[in-house]
N, C-alpha and C positions, 0 to 999 in steps of 0.2 A: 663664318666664324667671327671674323672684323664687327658686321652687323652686330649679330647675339654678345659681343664683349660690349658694343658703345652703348646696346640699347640697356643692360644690366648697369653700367655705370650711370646712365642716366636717373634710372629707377633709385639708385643710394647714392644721391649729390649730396641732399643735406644729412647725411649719417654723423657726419663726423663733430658740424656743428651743435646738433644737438645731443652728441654724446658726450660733448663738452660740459654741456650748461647742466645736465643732469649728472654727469661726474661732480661739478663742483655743488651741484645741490645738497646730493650725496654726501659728499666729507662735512656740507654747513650743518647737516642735517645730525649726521654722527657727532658734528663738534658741538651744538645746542643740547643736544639731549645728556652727552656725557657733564658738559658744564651747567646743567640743570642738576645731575645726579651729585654734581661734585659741592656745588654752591650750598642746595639742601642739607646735606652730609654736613659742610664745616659749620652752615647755622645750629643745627642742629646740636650737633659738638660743641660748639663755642658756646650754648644755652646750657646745655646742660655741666661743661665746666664753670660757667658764671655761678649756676645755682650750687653748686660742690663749694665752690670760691664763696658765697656768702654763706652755705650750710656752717663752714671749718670757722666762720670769722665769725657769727655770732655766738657759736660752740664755744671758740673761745672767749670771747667778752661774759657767757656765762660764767664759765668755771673762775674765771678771776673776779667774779663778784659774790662767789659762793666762799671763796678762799678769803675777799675779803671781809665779809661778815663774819665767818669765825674768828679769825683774829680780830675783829672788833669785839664780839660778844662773848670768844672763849667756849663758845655752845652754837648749837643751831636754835638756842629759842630766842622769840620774836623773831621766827624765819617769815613769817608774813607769808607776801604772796613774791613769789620769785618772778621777777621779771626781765625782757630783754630790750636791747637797743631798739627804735625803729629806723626807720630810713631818714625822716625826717629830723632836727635837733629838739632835744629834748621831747623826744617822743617815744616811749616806752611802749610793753604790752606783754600782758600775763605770758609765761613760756611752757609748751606743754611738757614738762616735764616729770620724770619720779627721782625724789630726796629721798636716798637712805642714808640713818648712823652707821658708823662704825662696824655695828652688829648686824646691818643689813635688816635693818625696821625703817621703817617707810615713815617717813618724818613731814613731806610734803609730796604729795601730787593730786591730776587731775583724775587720775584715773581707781588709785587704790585710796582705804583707806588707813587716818593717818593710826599707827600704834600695831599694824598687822605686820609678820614679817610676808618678805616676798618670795614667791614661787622659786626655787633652784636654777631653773630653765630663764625666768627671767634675769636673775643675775648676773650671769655670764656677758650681759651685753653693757653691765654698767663702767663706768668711766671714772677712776678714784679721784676723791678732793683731798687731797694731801698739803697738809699748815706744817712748816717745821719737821718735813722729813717724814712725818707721822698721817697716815691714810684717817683721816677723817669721816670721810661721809664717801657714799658712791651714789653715782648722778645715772639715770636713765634718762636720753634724750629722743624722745620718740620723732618729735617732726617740728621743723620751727617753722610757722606761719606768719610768711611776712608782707606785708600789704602791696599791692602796685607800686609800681616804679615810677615815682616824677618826673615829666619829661626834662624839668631841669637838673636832676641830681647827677652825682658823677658816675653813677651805674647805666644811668640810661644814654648819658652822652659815651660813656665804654662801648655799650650795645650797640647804639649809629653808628659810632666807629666802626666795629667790626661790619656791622651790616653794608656799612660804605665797601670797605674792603674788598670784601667778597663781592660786588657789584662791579666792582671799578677790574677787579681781578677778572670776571667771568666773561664782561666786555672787551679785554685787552684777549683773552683767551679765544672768543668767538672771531676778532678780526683776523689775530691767527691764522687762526683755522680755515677761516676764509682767502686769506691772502695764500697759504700752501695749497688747499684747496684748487684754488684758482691754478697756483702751479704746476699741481700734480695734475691735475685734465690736462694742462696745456703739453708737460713732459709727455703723457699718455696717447694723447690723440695727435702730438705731431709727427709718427710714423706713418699714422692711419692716414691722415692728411695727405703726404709723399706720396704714399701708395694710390691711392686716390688718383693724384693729378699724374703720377706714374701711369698705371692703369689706363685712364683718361686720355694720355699721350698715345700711349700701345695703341690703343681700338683707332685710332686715326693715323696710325700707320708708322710711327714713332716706334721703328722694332728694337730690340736691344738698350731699352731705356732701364738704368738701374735706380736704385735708391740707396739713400746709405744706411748701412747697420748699425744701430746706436747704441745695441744693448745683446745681451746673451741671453734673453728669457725670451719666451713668445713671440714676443710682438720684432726681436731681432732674428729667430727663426721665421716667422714670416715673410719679414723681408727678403731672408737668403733664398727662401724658397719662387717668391718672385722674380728676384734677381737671375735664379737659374732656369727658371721659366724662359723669363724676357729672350735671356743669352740663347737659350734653347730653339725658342720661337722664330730667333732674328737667323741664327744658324739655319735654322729648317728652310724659311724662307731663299736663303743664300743657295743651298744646296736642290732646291727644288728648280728654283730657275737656271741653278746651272746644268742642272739635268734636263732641262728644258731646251735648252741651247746644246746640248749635246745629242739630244734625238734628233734633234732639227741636225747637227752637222752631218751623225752619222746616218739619216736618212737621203740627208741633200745629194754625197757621194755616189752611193748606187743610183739613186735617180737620176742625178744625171751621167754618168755612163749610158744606164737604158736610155734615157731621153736621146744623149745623143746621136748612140745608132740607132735609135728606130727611126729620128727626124733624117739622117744621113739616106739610109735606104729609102727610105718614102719618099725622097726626094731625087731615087739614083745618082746620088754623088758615088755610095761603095755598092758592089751588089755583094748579095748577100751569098753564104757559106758556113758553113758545119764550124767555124772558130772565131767568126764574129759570133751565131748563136749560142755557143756555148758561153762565151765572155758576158751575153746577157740573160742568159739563165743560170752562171754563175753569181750573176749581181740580183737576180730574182729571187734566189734561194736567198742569199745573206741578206736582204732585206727580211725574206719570211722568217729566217732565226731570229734576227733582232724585233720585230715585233712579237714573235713568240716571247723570247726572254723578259718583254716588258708586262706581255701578258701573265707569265709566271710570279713575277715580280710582284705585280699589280693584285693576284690573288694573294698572294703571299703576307702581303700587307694588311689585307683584307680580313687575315683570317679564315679564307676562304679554298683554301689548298688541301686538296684532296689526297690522302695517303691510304694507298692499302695495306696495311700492317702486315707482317708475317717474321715468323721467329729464323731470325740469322745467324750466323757466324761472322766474325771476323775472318777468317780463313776464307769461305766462300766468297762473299764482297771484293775482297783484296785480289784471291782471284782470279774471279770477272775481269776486272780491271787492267791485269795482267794479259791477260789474252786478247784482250779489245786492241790493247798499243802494243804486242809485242810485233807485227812487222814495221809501224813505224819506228821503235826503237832499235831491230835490225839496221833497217836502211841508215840511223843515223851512228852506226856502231857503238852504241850502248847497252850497256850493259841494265837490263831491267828485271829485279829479283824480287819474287815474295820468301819474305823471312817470317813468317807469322806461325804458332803453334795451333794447332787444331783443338787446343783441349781448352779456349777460354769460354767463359761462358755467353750465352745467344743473348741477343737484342730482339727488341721487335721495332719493324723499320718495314718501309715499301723500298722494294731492293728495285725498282726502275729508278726511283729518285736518287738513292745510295749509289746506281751504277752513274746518274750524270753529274751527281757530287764529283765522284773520284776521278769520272773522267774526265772533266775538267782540268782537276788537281794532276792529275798524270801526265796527261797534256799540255799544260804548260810546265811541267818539271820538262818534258822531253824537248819543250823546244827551248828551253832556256839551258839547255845541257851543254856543253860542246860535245864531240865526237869523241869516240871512249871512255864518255863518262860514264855515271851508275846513278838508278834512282830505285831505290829500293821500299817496296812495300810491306810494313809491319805493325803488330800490332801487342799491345799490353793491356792489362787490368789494374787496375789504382782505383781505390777507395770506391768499389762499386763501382765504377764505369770502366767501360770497355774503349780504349786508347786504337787511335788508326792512324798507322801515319804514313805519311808521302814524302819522303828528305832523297834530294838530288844534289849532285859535288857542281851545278851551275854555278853563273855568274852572281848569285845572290840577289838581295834586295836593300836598297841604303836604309839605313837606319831613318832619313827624312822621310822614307816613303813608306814604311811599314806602318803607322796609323792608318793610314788611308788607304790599303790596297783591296779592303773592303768594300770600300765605299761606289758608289755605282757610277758607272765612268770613269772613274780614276784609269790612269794609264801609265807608270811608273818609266815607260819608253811608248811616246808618243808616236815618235815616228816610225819605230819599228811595228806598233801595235797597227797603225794606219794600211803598213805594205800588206800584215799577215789576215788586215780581215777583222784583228779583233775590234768586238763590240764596247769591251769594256763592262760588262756586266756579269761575267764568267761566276768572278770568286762573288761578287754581291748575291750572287742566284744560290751560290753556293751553300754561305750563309746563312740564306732564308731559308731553304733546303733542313739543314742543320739544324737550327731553332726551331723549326717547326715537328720538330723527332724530338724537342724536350731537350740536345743536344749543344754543343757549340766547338765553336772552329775556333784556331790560333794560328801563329806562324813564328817562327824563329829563324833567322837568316843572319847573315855572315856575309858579307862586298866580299867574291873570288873564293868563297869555300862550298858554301850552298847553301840551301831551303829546304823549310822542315814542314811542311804542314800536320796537324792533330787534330781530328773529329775527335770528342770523347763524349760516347751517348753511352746512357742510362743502362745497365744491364738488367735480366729480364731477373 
């Protein structure tokens, strides 16, 4: 696993740095194109308000020299040829416009002649020349044509101006964009980066290495998810070799017992007899349970535990269980009852696995009992599953040790576990047992009242 993580992080070292340079490509890339679209736009605008701005300013130098010739002449005759400002000084040029009187008769233009009235449709667009409060004449301005712009006039140094502007503006905009740019890759890719050398660290045996969470989006759910990885990873590891050291202890025990009498006899130091060999075919057999139970274990984990299904009761399971311990629970003057009603509804279960569940669980209720206590077998239905329980008035279980009384090897009384034999993998087998019926185990206990065990599997 170690290998397959370092050689994966090998394969994407430089990810990050080039996820960098193409992030910040990215935003220059977005920020050119927009400040292209923007710069065009205000030329654009700023052109065609310029030409609004001279259309309205020779419109008007028109009509005040239309207004002034009637008050010189009192008439529009000797209207001539109407003409306009140019850009240059004293530089004039004919204006393409249409002169009507009073009466809307066309007086001057380029286009009608002079002495006809004008179309309805056309007049609507004319512009009155009003002397003395009194509508004179109406002006049709169709389009003023006005020659290039000198690059020394004050319109065209207007127009550099603004073309500056916009230049000077789109430059200040792209470094911008650039400088955030550059930020935002860096904000972006410095989890990745972490993770990375995170990562990096892990696969070289660095277990429990976190990173820190910088953010609530993504890229901080990532991290958490690593972080509970790593934690997970470094845990497993922890528990693995303690479990490792726990086979090795409770294997070394029996073995040496057997080692030492059979090296004692072989040696005639004791001779042998019917309660030396029982003492080490007691110690034969508890070795074969404990490797059986690792073996179950082992599949279990595996996913590879075989169940023969068949449709149960509560009542019958509970019991089995009942009658397997009730002379041990004689002998130790307990009281051992099934309370369970016959009418819940069936499970489907391998009732061999369901009877070394319970007999487990029964088993140690009975030895953790004292004398004329009670451990009573029962069961309920709640929201689709069917409830089993195993609660005995024993010495309870602490509150520090109930996490763990799962877990495999655990021994919540060390030394007492040591005299009776136990392996420490009882309720872990249990467990697996349980989970693998789709089911699961609990426990609720009480220091000096008692312990409640609850399989709750699936009903049929």
């Amino acid at each position: 696993m170690v290998h397959a993580l370092r050689t994966t992080i090998s394969e994407t070292n430089p990810v990050h740095r080039s996820l960098a340079i193409r992030l910040t490509l990215a935003f220059l890339l977005i920020a050119v194109i927009g400040t292209l679209v923007a710069a065009l736009f205000f030329n654009q605008r700023t052109a065609r308000q310029f030409d609004q701005f001279v259309y309205d300013r020779y419109s008007e130098d028109l009509i005040q020299q239309l207004e002034t010739h009637y008050r010189t002449h009192g008439s529009w005759d000797e209207i001539g040829t109407v003409a306009v400002r140019g850009r240059r000084p004293n530089e004039f040029y004919p204006a393409p416009i249409t002169l009507l009187d009073a009466e809307r008769v066309v007086i001057y233009s380029r286009q009608y002649r002079a002495g006809e009235p004008l179309p309805a449709q056309e007049r609507r667009t004319g512009i009155p020349v009003a002397v003395g409060g009194e509508t004179v004449g109406w002006v049709l301005i169709n389009r003023i044509e006005t020659p290039g712009i000198r690059p020394d006039s004050e319109e065209a140094a207007f127009l550099a101006s603004m073309r500056w502007s916009i230049l000077i503006g789109s430059g200040v905009a792209l470094l911008v964009a650039l400088l955030v740019g550059v930020l935002l890759a860096r904000t972006l890719t410095r989890p990745l980066r972490e993770l990375t050398d995170a990562t990096r660290a892990l696969a070289q045996g660095g277990l429990g290495r976190q990173v820190p969470v910088r953010s609530n989006d993504e890229l901080g759910e990532l991290a958490n998810s690593f972080n509970h990885m790593s934690a997970d990873l470094a845990a497993s590891v922890r528990q693995r070799r303690q479990m490792t050291a726990d086979i090795a202890h409770d294997l070394r025990t029996p073995l040496s017992v057997i080692l030492g009498y059979t090296e004692a006899l072989s040696d005639g130091k004791i001779p042998g007899s019917p309660e030396i060999y029982q003492v080490v075919h007691g110690e034969a057999q508890h070795l074969q349970r404990l490797i059986e139970d690792l073996r179950l274990l082992s599949l279990a984990d595996a996913g590879e535990l075989s169940l023969n299904r068949q449709t149960l009761t509560a009542y019958s399971v509970l019991e089995r269980a009942v009658i397997a311990h009730a002379v041990r629970a004689l002998d130790k003057s307990i009281d051992l009852r099934l309370d369970a009603p016959d009418n819940l509804p069936p499970f489907s279960a391998d009732p061999e696995r369901l009877a070394q569940v319970f007999g487990n669980l029964v088993s140690n209720a009975i030895r953790h009992t004292p004398h004329n206590g009670q451990v009573v077998l029962s069961a309920t239905e709640t929201d689709g599953e069917v409830r089993l329980h195993v609660a005995d008035t024993g010495s309870g279980i602490a509150a520090d040790d109930l996490p763990f009384i799962f877990d495999r090897f655990y021994r919540a009384d060390s030394s007492r576990s040591q005299m009776t034999g136990e392996s420490g993998l009882g309720l872990a087998i249990a467990r697996s047992l349980v989970e693998a019926h789709g089911g699961r185990i609990s426990v609720d206990s009480t220091v000096g009242v008692g312990t409640t065990f609850t399989v709750a599997l699936p009903a049929a």
